[in-house]
Backbone as CSV, one residue per row, in Angstrom:
resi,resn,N_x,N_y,N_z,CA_x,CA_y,CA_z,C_x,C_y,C_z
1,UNK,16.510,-96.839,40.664,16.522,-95.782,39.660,16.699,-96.402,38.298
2,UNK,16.238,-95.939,37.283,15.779,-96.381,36.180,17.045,-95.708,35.357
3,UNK,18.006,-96.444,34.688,19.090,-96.108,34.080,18.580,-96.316,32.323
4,UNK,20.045,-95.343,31.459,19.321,-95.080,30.347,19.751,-96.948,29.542
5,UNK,18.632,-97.347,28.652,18.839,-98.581,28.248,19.287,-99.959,29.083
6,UNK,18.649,-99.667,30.372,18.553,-100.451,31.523,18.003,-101.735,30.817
7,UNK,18.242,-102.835,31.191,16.998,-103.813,31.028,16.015,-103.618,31.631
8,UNK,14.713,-103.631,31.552,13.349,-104.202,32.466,13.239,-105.451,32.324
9,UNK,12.445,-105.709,33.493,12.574,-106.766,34.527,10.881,-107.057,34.390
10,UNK,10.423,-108.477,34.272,9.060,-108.061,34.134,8.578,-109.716,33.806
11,UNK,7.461,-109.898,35.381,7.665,-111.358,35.692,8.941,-112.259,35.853
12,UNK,9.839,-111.523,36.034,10.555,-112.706,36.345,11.602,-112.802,35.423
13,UNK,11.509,-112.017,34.170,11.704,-112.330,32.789,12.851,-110.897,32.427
14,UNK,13.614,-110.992,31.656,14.164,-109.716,31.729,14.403,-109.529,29.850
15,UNK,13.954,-108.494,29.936,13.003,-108.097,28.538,13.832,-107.003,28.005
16,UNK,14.902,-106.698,27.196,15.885,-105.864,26.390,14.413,-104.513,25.860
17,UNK,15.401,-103.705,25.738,14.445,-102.506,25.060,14.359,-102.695,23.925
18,UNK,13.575,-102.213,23.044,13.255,-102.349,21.718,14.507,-102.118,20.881
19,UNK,14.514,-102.181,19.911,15.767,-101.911,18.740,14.948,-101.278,17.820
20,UNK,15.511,-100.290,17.331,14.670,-99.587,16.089,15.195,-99.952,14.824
21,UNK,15.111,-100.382,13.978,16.112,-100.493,12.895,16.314,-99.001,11.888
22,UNK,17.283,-98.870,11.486,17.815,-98.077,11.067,18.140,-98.066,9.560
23,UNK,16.641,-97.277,8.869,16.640,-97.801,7.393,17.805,-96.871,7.077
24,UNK,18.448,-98.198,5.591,19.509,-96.965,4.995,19.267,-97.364,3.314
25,UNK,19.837,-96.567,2.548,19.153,-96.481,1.318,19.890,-97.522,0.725
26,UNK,19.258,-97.692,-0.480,20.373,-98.512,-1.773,20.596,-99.960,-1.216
27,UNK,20.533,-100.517,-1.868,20.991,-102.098,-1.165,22.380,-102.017,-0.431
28,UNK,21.839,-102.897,0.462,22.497,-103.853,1.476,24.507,-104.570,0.387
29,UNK,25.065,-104.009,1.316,26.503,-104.695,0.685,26.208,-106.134,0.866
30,UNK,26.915,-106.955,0.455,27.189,-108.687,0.402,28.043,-108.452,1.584
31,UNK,27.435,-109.400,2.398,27.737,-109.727,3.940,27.787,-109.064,4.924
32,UNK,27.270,-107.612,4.448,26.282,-106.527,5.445,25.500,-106.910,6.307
33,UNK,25.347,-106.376,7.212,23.397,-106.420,8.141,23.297,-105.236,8.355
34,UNK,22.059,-105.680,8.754,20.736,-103.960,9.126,21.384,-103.745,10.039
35,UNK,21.648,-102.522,10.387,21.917,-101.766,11.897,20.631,-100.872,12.392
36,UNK,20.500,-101.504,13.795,19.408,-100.394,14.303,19.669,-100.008,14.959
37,UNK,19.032,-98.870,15.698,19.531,-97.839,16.248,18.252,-97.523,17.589
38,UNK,18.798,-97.480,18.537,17.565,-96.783,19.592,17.076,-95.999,19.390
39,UNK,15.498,-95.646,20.074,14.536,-94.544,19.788,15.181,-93.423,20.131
40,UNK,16.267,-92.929,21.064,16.770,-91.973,21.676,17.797,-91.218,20.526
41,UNK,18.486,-92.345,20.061,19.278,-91.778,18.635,18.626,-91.517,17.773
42,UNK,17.051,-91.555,17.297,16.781,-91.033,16.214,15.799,-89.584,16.309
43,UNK,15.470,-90.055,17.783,14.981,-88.484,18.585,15.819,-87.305,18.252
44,UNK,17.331,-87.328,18.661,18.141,-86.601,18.281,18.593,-86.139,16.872
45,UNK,18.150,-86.966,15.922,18.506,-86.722,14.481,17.842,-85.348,14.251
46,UNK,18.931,-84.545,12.873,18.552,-83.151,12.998,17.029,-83.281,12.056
47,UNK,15.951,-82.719,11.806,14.958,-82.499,11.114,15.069,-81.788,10.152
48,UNK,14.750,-82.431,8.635,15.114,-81.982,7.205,14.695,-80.637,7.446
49,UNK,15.133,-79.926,6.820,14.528,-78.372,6.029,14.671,-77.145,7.523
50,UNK,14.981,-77.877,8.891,15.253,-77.066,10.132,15.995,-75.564,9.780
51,UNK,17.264,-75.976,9.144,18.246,-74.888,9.078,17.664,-74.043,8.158
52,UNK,17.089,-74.236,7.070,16.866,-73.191,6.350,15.445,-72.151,7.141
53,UNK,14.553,-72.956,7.805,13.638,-71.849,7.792,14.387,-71.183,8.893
54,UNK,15.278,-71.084,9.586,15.903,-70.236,10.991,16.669,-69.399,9.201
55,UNK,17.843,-69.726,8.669,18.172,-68.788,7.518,17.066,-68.158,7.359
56,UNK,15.954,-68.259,6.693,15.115,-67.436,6.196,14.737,-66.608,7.289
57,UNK,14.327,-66.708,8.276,13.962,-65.409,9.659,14.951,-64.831,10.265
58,UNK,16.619,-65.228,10.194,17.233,-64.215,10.056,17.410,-63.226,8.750
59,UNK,17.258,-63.717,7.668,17.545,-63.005,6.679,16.382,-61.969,6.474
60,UNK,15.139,-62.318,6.815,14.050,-61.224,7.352,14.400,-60.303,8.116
61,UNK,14.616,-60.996,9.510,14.871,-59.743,10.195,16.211,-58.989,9.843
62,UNK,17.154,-59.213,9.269,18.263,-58.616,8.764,17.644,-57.468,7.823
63,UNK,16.674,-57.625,6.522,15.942,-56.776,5.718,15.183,-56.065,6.694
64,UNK,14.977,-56.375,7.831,13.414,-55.511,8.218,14.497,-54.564,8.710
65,UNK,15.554,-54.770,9.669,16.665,-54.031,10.262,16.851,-53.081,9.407
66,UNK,17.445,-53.310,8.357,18.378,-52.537,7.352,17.010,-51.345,6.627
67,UNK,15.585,-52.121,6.740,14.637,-51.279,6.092,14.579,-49.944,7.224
68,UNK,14.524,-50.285,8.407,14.224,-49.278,9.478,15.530,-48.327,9.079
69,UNK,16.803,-48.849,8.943,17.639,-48.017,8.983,17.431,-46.938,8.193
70,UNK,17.435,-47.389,6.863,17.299,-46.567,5.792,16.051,-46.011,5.507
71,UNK,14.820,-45.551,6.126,13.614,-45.049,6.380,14.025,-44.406,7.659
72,UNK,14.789,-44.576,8.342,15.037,-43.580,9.518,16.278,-42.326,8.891
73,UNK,16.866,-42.905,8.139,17.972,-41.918,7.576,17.142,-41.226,6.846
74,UNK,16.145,-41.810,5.761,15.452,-40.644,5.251,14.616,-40.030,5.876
75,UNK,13.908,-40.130,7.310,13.249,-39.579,7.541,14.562,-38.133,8.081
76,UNK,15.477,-38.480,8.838,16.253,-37.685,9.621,16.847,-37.098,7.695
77,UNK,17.061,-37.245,6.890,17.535,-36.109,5.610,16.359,-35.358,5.566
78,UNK,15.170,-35.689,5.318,14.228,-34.935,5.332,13.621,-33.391,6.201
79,UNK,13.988,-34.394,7.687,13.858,-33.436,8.637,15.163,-32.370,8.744
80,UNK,16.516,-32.435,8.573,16.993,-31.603,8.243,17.226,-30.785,7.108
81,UNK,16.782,-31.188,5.872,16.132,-30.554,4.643,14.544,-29.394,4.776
82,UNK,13.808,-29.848,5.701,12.972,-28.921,6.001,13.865,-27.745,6.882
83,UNK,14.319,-28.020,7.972,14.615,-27.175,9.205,16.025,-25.854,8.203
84,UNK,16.297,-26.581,6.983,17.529,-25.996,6.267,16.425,-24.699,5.574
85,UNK,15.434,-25.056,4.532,14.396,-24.537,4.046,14.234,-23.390,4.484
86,UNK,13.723,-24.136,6.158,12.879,-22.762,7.015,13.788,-21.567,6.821
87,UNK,14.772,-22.313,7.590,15.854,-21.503,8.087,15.774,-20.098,6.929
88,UNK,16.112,-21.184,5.577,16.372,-19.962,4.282,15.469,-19.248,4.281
89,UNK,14.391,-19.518,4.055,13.106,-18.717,3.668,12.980,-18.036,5.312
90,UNK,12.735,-18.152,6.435,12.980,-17.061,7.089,13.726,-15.797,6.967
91,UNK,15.549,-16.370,6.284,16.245,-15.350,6.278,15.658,-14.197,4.562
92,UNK,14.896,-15.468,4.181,14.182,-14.403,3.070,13.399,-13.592,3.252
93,UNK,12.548,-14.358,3.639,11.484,-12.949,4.486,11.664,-12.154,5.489
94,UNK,12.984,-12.220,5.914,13.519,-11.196,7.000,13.899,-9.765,6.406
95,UNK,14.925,-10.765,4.806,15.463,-9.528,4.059,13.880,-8.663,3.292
96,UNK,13.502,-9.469,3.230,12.282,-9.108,1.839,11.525,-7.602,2.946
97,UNK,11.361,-7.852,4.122,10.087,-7.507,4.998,10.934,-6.206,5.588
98,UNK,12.677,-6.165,5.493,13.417,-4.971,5.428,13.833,-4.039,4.619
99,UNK,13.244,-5.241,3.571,13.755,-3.990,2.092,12.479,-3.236,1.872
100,UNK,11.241,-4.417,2.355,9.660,-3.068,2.206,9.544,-2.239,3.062
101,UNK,10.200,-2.048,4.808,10.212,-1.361,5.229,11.128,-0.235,5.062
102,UNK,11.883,-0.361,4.404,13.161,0.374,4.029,12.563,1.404,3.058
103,UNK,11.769,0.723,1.940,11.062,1.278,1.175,10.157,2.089,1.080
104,UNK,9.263,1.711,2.487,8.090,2.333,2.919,8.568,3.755,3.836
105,UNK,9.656,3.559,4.682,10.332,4.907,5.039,10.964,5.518,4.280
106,UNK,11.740,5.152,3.242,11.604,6.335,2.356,11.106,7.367,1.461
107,UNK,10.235,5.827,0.943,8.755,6.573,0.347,8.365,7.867,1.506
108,UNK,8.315,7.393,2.467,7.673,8.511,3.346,8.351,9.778,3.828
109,UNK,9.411,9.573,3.696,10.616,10.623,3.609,10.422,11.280,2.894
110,UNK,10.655,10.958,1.736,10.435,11.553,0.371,9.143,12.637,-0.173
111,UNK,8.250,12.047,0.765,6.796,12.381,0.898,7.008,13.643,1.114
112,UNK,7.152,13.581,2.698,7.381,15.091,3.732,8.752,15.715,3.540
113,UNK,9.582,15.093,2.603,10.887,15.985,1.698,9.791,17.213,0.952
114,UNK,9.208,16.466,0.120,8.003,16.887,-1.044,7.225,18.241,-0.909
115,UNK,6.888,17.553,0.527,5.705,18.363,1.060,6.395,20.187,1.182
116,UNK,7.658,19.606,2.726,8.284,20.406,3.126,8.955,21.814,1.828
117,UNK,9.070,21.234,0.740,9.502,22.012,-0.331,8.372,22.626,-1.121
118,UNK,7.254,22.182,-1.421,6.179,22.594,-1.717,5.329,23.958,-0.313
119,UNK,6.044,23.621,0.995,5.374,24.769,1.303,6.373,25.699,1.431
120,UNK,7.356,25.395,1.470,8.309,26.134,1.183,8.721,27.414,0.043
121,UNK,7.970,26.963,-0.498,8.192,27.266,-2.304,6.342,28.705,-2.009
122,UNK,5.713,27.778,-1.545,4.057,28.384,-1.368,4.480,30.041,-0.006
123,UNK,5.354,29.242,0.147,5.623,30.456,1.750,6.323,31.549,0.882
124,UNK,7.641,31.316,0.093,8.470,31.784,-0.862,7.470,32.563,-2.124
125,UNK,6.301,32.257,-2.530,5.694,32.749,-3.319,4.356,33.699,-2.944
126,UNK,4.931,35.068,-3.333,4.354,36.404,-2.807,2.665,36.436,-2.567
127,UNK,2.125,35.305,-3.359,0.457,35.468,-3.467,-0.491,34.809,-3.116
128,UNK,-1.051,35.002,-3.245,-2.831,34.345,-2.677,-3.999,33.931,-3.440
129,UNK,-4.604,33.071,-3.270,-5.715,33.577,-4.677,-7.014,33.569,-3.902
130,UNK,-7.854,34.372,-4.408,-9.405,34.744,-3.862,-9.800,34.101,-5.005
131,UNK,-11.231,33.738,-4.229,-12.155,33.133,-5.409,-13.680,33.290,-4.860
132,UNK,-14.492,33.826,-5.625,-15.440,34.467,-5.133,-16.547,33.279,-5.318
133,UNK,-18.249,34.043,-5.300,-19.454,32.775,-5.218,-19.448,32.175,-5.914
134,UNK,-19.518,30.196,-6.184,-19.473,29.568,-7.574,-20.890,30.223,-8.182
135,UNK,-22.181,30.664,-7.653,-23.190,31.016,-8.481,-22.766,32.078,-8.951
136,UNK,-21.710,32.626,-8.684,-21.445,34.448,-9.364,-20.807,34.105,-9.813
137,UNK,-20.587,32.860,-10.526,-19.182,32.917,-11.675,-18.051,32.511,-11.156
138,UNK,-17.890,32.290,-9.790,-16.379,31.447,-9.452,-15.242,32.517,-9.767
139,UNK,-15.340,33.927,-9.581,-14.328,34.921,-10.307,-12.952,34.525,-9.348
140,UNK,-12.097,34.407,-9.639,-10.782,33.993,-9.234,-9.747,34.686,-9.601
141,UNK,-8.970,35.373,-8.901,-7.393,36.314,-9.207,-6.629,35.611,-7.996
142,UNK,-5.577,36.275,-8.319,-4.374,36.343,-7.351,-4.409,37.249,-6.760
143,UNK,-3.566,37.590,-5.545,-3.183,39.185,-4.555,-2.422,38.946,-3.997
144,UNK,-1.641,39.654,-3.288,-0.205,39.905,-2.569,-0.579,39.010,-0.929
145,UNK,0.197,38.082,-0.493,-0.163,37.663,0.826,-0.407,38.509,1.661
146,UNK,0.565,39.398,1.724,0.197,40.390,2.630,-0.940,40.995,2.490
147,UNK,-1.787,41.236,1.928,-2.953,41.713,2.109,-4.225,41.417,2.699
148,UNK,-4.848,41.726,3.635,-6.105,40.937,4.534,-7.556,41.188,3.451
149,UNK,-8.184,40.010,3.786,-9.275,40.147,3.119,-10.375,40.595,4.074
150,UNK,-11.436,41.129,3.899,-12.746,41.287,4.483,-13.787,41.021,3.768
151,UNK,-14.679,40.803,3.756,-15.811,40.176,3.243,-17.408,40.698,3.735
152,UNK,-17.609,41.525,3.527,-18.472,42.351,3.807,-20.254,42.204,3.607
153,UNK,-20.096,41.657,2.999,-21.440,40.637,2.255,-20.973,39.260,0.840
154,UNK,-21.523,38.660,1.605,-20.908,37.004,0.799,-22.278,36.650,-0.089
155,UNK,-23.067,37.319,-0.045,-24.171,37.087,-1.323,-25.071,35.598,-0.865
156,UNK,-25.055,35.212,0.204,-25.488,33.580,0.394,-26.644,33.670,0.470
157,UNK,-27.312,35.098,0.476,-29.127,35.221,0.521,-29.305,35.993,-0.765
158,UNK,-28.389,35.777,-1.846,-29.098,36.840,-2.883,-28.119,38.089,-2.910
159,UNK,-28.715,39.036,-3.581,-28.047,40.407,-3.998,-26.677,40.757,-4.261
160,UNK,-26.264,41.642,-3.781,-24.339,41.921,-4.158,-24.011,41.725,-3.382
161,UNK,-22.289,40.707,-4.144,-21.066,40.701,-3.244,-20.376,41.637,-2.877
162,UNK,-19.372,41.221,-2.059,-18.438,42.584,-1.643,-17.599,42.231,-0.884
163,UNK,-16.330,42.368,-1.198,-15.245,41.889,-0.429,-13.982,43.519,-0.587
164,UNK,-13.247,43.729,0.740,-12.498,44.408,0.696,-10.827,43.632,0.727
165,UNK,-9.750,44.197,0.299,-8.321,44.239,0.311,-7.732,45.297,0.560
166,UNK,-6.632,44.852,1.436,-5.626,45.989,1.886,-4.647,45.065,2.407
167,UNK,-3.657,46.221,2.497,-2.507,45.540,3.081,-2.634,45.602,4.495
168,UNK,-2.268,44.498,5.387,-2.125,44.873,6.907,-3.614,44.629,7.198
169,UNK,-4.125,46.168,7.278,-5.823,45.887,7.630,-6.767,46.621,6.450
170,UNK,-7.872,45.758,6.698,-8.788,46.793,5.739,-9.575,47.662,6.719
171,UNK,-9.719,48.977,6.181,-10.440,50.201,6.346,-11.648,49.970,6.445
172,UNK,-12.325,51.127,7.321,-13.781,50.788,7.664,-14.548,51.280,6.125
173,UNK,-15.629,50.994,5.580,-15.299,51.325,3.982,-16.567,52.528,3.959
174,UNK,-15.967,53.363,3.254,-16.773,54.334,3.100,-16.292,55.130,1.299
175,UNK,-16.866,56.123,1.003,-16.406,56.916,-0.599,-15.256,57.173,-0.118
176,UNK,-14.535,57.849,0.847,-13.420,58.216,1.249,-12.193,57.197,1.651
177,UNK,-12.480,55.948,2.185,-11.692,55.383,2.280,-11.050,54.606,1.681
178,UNK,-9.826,54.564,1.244,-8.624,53.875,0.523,-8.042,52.243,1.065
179,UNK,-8.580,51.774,-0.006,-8.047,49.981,0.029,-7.548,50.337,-1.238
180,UNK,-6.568,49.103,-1.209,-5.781,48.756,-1.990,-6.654,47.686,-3.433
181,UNK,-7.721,47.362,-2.944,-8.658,46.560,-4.049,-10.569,46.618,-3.047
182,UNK,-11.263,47.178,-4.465,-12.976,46.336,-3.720,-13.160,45.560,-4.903
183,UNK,-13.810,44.671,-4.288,-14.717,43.227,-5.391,-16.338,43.731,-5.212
184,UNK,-16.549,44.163,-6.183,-18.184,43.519,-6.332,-19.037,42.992,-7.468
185,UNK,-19.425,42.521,-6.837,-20.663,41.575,-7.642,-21.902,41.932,-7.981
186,UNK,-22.353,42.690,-8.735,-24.023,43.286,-8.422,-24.768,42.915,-9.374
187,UNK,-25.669,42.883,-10.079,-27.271,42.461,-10.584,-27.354,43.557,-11.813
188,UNK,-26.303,44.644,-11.324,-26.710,45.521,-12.308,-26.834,44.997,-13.952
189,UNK,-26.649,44.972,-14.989,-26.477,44.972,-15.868,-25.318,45.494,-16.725
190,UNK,-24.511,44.796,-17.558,-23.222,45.586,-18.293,-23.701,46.672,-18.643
191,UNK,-24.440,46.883,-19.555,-24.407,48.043,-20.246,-24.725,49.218,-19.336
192,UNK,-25.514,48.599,-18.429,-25.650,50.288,-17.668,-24.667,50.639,-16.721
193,UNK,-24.146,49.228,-16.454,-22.855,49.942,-15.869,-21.817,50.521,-16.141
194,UNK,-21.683,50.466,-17.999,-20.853,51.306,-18.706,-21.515,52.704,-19.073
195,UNK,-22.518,52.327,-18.990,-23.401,54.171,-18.873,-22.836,55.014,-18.322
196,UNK,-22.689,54.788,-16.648,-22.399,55.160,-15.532,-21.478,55.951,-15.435
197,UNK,-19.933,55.667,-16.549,-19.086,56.324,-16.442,-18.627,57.277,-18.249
198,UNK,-19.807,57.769,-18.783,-20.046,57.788,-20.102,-19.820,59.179,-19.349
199,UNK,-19.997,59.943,-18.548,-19.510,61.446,-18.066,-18.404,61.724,-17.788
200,UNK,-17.944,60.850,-17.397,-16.577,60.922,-17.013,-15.938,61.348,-17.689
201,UNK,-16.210,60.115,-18.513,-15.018,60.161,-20.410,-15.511,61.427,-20.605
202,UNK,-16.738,62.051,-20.576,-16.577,63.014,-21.913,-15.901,64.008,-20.709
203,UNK,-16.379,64.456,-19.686,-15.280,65.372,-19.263,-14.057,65.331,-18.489
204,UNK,-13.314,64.229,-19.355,-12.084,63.750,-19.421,-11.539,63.712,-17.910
205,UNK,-12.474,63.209,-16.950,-11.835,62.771,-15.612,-11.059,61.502,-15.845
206,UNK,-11.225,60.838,-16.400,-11.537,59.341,-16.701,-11.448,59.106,-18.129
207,UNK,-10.435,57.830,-18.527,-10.195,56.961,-19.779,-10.201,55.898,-19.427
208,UNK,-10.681,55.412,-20.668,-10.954,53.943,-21.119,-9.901,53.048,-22.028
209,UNK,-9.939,51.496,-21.454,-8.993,51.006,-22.055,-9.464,49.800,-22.346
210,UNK,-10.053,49.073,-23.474,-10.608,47.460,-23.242,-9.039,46.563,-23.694
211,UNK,-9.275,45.645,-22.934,-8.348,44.636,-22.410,-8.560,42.811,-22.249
212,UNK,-8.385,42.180,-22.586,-8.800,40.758,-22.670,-8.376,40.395,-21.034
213,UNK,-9.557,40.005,-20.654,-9.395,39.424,-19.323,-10.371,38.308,-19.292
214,UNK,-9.384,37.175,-18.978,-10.359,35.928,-18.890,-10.582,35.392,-19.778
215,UNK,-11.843,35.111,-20.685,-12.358,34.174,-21.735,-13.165,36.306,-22.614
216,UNK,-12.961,37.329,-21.967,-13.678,38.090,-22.919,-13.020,39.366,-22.803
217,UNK,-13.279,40.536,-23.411,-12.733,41.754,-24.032,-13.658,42.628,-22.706
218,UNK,-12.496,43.145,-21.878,-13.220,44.595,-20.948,-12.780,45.450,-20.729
219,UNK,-13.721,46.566,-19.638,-13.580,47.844,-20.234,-12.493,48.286,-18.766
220,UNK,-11.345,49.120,-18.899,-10.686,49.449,-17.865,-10.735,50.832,-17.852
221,UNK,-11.447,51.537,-16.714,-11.718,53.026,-16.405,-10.572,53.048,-15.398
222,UNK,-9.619,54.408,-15.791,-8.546,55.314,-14.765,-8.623,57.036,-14.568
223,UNK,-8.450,57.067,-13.310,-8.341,58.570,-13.305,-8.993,58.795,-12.025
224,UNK,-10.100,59.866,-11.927,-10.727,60.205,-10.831,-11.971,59.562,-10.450
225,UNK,-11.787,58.673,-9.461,-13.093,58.224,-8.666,-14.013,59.212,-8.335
226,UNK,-13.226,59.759,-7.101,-14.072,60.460,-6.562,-13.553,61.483,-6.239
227,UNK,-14.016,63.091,-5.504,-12.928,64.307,-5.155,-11.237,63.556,-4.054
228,UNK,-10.585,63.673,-4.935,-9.024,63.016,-3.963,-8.859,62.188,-4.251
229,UNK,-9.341,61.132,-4.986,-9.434,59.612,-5.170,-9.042,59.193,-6.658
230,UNK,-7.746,58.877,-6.893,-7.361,58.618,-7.956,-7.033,56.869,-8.043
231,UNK,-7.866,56.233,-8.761,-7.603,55.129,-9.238,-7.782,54.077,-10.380
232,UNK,-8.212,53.452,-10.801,-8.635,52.290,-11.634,-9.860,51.666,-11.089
233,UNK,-10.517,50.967,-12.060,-11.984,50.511,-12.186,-11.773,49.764,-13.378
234,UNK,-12.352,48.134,-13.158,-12.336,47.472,-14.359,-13.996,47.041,-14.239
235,UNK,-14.461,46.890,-15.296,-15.825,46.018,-15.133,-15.541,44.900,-16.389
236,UNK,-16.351,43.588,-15.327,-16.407,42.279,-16.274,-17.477,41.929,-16.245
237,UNK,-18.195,41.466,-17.679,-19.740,40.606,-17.704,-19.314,39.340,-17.422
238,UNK,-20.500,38.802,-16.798,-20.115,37.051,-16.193,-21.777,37.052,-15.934
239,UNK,-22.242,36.442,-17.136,-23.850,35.914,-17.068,-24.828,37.420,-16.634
240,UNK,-25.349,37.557,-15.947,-26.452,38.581,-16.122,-25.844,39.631,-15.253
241,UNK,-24.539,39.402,-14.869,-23.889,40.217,-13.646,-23.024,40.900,-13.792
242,UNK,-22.374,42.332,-12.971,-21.666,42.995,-13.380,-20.418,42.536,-12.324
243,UNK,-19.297,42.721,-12.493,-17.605,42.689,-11.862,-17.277,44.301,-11.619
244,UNK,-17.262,44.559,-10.726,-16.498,45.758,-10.486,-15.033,45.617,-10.026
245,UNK,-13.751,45.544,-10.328,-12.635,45.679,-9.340,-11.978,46.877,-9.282
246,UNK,-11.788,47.425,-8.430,-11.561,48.973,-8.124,-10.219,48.662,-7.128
247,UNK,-9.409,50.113,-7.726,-8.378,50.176,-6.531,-8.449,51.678,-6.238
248,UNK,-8.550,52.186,-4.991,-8.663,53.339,-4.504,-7.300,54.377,-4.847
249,UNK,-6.453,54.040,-5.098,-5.188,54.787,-5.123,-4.068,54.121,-6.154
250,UNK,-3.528,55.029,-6.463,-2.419,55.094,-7.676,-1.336,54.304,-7.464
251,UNK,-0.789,54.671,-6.191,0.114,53.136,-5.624,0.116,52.176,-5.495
252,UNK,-0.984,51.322,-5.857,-1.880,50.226,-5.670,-1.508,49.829,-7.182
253,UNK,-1.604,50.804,-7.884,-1.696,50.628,-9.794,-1.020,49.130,-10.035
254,UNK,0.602,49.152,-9.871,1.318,48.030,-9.804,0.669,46.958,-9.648
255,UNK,0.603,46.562,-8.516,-0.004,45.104,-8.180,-1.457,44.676,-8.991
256,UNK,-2.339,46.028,-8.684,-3.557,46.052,-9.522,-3.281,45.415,-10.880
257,UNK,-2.231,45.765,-11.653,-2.037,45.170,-13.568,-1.680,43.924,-13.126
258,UNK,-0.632,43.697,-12.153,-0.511,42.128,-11.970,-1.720,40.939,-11.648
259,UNK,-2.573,41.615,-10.965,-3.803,40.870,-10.984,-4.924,40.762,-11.273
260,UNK,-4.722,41.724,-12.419,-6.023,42.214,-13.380,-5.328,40.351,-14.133
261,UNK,-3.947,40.252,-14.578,-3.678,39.488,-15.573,-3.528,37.760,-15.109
262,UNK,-3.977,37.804,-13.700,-4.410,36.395,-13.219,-6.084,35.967,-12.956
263,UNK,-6.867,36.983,-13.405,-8.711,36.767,-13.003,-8.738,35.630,-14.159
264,UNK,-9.725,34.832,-13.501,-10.631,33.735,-14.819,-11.778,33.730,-13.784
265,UNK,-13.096,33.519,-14.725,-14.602,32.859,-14.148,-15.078,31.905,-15.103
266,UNK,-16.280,31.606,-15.060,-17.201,30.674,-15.386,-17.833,31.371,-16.177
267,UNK,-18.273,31.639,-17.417,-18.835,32.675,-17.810,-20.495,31.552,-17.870
């Protein structure tokens, strides 16, 4: 077995291992010698500049460490800075999306409060309004709810209107029978329909009263219709057409002035 710094043996001859000499700097002292040193001792010598590059790749990975850290902390502030956000702005739009619904039911409350008092008020208020053909002038009054309308001819082919009122029911209509109001509409002409009752006046069945109704000045006939028949008769011009409103009876008179003083048309 081959021991370390053994001699070899070789022919016969026995042959020392090499000697390395062992440079050293600066001159040699007075009565110094060279020292050398075996290949094995200088194998082992440390290698210039070794330690620092191991310093430098720990001190890397120490920065790369410390970089992860602090890029992981900000990522984790971040992520709980969003999840904080949500959070808020959820609880905002929770409140926001209760205060419009809050809003929107009352609005709507308020609505059918509105309503409810408006028909209330319409139920509470005694009248009605009729409104006759827009080609006949659109003639429009008020009348007592209680009173039923009939409509007897609606003029939609031409010629005269005609509508009856009464209270309860209207009467089958004849000279004799008593409503509380007739409407008509006819072709006649004003003036001859003031002709018509130019006998009357003079043998004082019947007086005359002109009266502003609407947008113009008309003529209001009272007294005797017909044998038994004591009432009122107004006539209104409205374009080439005559207005008759008639009330058959004296008890009627009342309501009749009240809604002589709500008519308007289209003239």
């Amino acid at each position: 077995m081959r021991k370390k710094n053994a001699e070899v043996t070789t022919g016969g001859s026995v042959v020392a291992p090499p000697v390395v000499p062992v440079q050293t700097f600066g001159p040699s002292a007075p009565g110094s010698t060279n020292v050398y040193a075996s290949p094995s001792v200088v194998a082992s010598a440390p290698v210039p500049g070794a330690s620092s590059v191991v310093d430098r790749q720990r001190r890397r990975n120490l920065i790369e460490t410390i970089a992860i850290v602090i890029l992981s902390l900000i990522a984790v502030l971040f992520i709980g800075l969003f999840i904080w956000k949500y959070m808020e702005w959820d609880t905002v739009k929770t409140d926001v999306d209760g205060q419009v619904d809050a809003a929107v039911a009352e609005a709507v409350f308020a609505n059918e409060t509105k309503m409810e008092q408006e028909f209330a008020e319409r139920e509470k208020y005694p009248y009605r309004t009729f409104t006759g053909p827009v080609d006949y002038g659109s003639l429009s009054f008020e009348f007592p709810k209680t009173w039923n309308v009939y409509i007897a001819s609606d003029a939609s082919n031409g010629g005269d209107f005609a509508a009856y009122l009464n209270p309860s029911e209207v009467y089958a209509v004849s000279s004799t029978t008593i409503n509380a109001l007739r409407v008509t509409i006819t072709n006649t002409p004003f003036d001859n329909a003031v002709k018509s009752f130019e006998s009357a006046l003079k043998n004082g069945t019947m007086t005359v009263e002109t009266r502003p109704i609407g947008n113009s000045v008309e003529n209001i006939y009272r007294g005797e219709l017909s044998k038994g028949m004591r009432g009122a008769v107004t006539l209104i011009k409205i374009r080439d057409k005559t207005v008759y409103l008639q009330t058959d009876a004296e008890i009627f008179l009342e309501e009749y002035e009240k809604l002589l003083q709500t008519v308007t048309f289209v003239e």
